[in-house]
N, C-alpha and C positions, 0 to 999 in steps of 0.2 A: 727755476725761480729766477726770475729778474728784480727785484727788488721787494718791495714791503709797504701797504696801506696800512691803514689805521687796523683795518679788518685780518689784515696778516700777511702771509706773505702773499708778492705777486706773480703771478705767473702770464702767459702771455699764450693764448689758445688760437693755431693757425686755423683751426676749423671754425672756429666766431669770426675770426678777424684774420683774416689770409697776408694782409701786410700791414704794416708799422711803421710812423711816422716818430722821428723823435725829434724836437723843437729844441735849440738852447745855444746860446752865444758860445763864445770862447771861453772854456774853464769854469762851464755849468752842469758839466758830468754826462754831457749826451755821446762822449766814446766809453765812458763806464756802462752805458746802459747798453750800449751796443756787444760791448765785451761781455756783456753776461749776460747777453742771449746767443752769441756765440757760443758762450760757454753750455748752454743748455740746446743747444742745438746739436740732435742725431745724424744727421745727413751733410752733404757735401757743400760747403759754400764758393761762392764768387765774389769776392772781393775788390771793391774800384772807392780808390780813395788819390784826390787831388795832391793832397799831403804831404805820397808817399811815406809818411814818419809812422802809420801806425799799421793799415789797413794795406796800404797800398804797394809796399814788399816782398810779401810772406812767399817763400820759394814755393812754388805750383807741383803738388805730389799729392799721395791720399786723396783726405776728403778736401787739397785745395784745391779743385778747379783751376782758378785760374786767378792772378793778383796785378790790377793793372794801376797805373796814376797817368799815364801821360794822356793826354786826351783822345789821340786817333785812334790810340787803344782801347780806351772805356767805350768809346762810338763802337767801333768793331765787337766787344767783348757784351754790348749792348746788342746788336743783331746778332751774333751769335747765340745769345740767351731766348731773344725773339722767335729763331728760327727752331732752335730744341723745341720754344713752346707750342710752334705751329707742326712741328713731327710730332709730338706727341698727343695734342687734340688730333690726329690723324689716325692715332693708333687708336686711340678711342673710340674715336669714332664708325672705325672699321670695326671693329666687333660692338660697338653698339651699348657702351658704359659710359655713364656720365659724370665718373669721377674713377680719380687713379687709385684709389682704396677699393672699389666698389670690387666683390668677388671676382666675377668676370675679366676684370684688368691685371688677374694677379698674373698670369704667364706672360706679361707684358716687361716684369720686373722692373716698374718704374721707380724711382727713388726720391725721397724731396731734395730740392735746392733751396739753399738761401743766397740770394744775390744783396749782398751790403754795398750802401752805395752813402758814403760818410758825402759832406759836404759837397751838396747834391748840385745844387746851383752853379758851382764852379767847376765840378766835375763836368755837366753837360752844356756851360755855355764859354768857358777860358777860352779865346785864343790859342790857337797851335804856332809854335813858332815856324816865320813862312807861308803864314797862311795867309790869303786875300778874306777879306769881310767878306765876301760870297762863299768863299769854301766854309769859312767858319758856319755864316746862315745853315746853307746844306748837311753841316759834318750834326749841327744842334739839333735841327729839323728830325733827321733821321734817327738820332739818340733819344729824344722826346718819344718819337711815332716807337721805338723800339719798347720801348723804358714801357709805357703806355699801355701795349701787347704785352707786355710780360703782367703788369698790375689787374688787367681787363681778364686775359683768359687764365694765368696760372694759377688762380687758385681748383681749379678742375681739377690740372694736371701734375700737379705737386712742385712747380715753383713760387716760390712767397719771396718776398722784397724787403727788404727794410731800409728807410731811406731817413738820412741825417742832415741835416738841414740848421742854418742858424736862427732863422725868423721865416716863417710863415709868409712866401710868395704866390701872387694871384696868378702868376705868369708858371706857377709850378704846382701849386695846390687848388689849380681852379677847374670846374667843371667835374669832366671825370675821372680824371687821376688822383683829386681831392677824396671824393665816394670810396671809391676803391681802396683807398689808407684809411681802414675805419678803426685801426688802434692806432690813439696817438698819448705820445707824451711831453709834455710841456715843462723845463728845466730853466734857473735862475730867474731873471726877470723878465715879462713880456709885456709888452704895450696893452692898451686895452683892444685894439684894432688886430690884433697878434693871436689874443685870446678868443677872438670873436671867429677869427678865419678857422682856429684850432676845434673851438670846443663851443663855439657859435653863441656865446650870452661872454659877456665882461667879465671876466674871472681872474682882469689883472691882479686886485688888490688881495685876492686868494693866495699868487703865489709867494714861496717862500723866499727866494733869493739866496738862498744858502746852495753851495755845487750841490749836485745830486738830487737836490728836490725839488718837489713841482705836485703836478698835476698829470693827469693818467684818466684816459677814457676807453672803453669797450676792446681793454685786454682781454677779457671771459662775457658770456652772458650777465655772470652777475654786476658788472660794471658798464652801465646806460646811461651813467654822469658820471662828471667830473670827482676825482677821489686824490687826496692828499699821497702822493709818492713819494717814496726814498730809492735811488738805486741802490741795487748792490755794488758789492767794490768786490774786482778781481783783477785784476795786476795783469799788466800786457805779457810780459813773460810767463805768469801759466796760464791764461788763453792762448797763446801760441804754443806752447808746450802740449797744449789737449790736442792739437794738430800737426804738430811739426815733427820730424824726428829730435830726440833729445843735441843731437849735434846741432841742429839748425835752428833750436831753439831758444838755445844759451845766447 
């Protein structure tokens, strides 16, 4: 459970919707939302947050993969997500399954990922410090084409994304990395222009403006529109606690 519509609780179904978009300014609850799919998440995640403060520390052990903030590292921690996805459509494809659940792939022992990627925009376009505006173009370029390949093929192969975002960019939610985020959720206030990229009809005057609530589309089948959301609330100390050892937790 991620949070709660009118209709009950919500949940958030990778097989309908393989990755997730969450929309919301500063202090509109879209690292709560994040934290409680964390929290409801079975499998291993990858973590890259600009912040560093929440996402972007967590000591790499267990199910963490890997927790990055500084930018060469999200680039790099980006192709390396890219390149698992392309071995693994490999292995697929060698025996001839077209998805990593299907019988046939099970002596493959593939596992799902979640790659969290808070504050997406800044994460994949900051400056490095040292860096020439052509390294930058190149180090973005390749983080995009990576990010990209990971949204386009992993849902086959058991990687899923979720990507945090403060407002709704053309230059980020345009074409087909747009399509491919087809559960999104929308937090505090948005423009009408915001609502339109999101959930494609004006639904500014719908949302709530209070943290944590909003708007929420094709988490499950049974949501094809827009539905009134609340997240859930879990505390960053036991979200890290479901993954950390208790010493590293505290």
């Amino acid at each position: 459970m991620i949070g709660r519509t009118a209709e009950g609780d919500a949940s958030w179904d990778v097989g309908w919707s393989p990755h997730l978009c969450v929309i919301g300014d500063t202090g509109s609850g879209k690292s709560s939302v994040i934290r409680a799919v964390l929290a409801s998440w079975p499998g291993s995640v990858v973590l890259l947050d600009p912040k560093r403060l929440e996402f972007g520390n967590w000591p790499e052990g267990g199910r963490v993969l890997t927790s990055a903030g500084d930018p060469h590292r999200i680039a790099e921690v980006l192709r390396q997500c890219a390149d698992e996805v392309d071995s693994r459509m490999e292995d697929l494809s060698r025996i001839v399954a077209t998805h990593w659940t299907d019988p046939d792939a099970k002596p493959l022992g593939l596992r799902p990922v979640l790659i969290v990627i808070d504050e997406a925009m800044v994460a994949l376009t900051r400056p490095a410090k040292g860096e020439t505006e052509k390294e930058t173009r190149v180090r973005v370029d390749s983080a995009r084409q990576s990010l990209l390949e990971c949204l386009v093929l992993g849902r086959a192969c058991g990687v899923h994304v979720v990507v945090g975002l403060q407002r709704p960019d053309v230059a980020f939610l345009g074409g087909t990395a747009r399509d491919q985020l087809r559960g999104r959720i929308g937090l505090g206030i948005l423009s009408p222009d915001a609502t339109r990229m999101l959930f494609d009809a004006d639904l500014s005057e719908q949302m709530d403006g209070r943290p944590g609530f909003g708007l929420a589309v094709n988490l499950t089948p049974t949501m094809p529109v827009p539905v009134p959301f609340r997240s859930a609330w879990i505390s960053p100390a036991d979200v890290r606690a479901m993954y950390l050892p208790e010493s590293e937790s505290a």
